[in-house]
N, C-alpha and C positions, 0 to 999 in steps of 0.2 A: 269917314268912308265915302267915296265917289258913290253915287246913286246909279242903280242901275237904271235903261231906258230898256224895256220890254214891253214885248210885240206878244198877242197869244192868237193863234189861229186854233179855233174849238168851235166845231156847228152847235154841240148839244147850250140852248142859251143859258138855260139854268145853270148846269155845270162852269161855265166861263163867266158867268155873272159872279157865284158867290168864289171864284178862284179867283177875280180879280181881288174882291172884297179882301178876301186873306192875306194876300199878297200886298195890297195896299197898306197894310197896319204895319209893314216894318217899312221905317223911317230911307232906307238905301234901296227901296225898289219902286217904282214908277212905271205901273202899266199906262205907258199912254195911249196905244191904239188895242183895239181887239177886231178881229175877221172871223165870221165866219166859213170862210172857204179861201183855199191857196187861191184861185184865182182872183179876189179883192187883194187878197194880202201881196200878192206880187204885181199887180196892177200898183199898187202903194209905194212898190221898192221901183219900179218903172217912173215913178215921177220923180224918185231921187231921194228917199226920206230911208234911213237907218236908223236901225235900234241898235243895244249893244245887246240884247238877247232876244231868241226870240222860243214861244213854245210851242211846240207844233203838235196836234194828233195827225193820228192819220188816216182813216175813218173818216177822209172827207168828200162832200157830196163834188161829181162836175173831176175832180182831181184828186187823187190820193196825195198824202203828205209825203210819200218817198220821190213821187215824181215830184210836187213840188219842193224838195230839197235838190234835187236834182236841176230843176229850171233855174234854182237861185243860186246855184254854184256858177250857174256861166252869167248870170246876170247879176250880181252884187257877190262873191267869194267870200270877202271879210265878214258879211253878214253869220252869227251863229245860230244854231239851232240848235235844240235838246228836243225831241222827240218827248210826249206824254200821252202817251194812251193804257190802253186798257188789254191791247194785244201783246200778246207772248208768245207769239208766232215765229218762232228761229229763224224760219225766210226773211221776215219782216225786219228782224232785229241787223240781220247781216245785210240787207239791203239800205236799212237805215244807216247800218256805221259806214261802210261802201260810200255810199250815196255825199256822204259829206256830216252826217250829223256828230255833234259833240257828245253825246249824251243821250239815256235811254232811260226814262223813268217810267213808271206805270204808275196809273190814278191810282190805285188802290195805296202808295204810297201817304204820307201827312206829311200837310202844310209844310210840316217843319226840313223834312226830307226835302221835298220840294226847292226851297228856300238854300239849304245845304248844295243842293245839286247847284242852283246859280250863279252860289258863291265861287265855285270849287271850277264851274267852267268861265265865271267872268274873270279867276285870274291863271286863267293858261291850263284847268286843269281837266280833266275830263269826269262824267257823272254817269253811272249806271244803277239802276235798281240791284239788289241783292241775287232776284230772279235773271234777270238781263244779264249779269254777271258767271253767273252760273252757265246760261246756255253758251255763253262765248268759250267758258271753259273748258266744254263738252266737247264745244267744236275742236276747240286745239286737238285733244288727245283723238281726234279722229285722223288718221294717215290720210294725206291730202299729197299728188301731185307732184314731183319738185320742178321748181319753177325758177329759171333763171333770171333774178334780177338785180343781177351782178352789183350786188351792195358792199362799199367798203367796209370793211372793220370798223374804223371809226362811226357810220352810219350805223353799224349792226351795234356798237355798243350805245348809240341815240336812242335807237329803239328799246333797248332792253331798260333803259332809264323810264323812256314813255310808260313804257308796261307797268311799272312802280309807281306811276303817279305822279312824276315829278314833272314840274313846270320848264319853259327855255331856260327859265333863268337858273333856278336849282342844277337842272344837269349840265350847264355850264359849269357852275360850281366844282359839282361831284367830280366831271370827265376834267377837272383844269383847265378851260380854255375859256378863250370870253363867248358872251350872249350874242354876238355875230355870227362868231363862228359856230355854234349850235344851232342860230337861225335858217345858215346857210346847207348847214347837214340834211337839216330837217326838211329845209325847201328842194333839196335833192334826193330824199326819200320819195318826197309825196309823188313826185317826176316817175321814179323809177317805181313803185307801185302802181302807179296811175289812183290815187286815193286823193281827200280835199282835207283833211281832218286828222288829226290826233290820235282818236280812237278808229278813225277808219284803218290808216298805219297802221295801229296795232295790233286790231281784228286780223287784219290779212295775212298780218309778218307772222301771227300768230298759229292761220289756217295753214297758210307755207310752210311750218316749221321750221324758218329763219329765226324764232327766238323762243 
């Protein structure tokens, strides 16, 4: 298995002390930097150095971690985020998936959970907590708006794949077409939502009632 490279930005030090520790014991994850605050930690990505994940709370002093998701989407895109705090703040959650983030975990989750979430967004998939999960479901069935953002068929059935869980590669599969042209749908939703992410796509498509 490819080793993951992860980033954690956590002020609390004890907390991100022994979460590295944990995290270090399985053999495919490699924290090699940790920040106390989005501004080191994007000071970091401004010299040019990428992780393939990265964990962000958001509880952070100087910068919250939504605006810092937000500064790293115009300044490194590819870079990932999963969100891990201790908030369950439905603003917070919809501004995180908005904002660009892959994933929603809460500390109150274990290691193993944790570890699960990184696996499932380091290959294409997206991660929420049980709770996080919940409040997005909430949102859907609230009447929202309709909002014209003239999505093809073909895109609306992309979407509705994302919402399953399923990676580019699988819903290429499922919809019969190659992993380009899934790439390219996809790359044409996130336009026409205005979103950076996977589950931000599908938070939205969601609150729209496009799916």
């Amino acid at each position: 298995m490819i080793p993951i490279d992860l980033w954690i930005v956590e002020d609390d030090a004890g907390y991100r002390r022994n979460l590295r520790t944990s995290l270090e014991r399985e053999k495919h994850i490699k924290v090699s930097r940790v920040f106390p605050s989005c501004i080191e930690f994007l000071a970091a990505v401004q010299e040019g150095a990428a992780p393939d994940l990265v964990l962000m709370d958001l509880g952070l002093p100087e910068m919250s971690g939504v605006e810092g998701i937000k500064k790293l989407r115009k300044m490194a895109p590819d870079i990932t985020v999963i969100v891990l705090t201790v908030m369950e703040d439905k603003k917070k959650v919809l501004q995180s998936l908005d904002a660009g983030a892959a994933g929603y975990l809460l500390k109150s989750s274990s290691v193993r959970e944790i570890i699960s979430g990184l696996q499932q967004v380091f290959v294409g998939g997206a991660a929420l907590s049980p709770e996080i999960a919940k409040i997005v479901l909430e949102e859907v069935r609230k009447p929202s708006p309709e909002e014209a953002f003239n999505l093809s068929t073909r895109e609306v059935e992309v979407l509705e794949q994302l919402a399953e869980g399923l990676t580019v590669k699988e819903i290429a599969g499922k919809l019969n077409i190659s992993r380009a042209t899934a790439a390219f749908h996809l790359g044409n939703i996130y336009q026409k939502l205005n979103v950076q992410s996977q589950t931000g796509a599908v938070a939205k498509a969601l609150r729209a009632g496009i799916i």
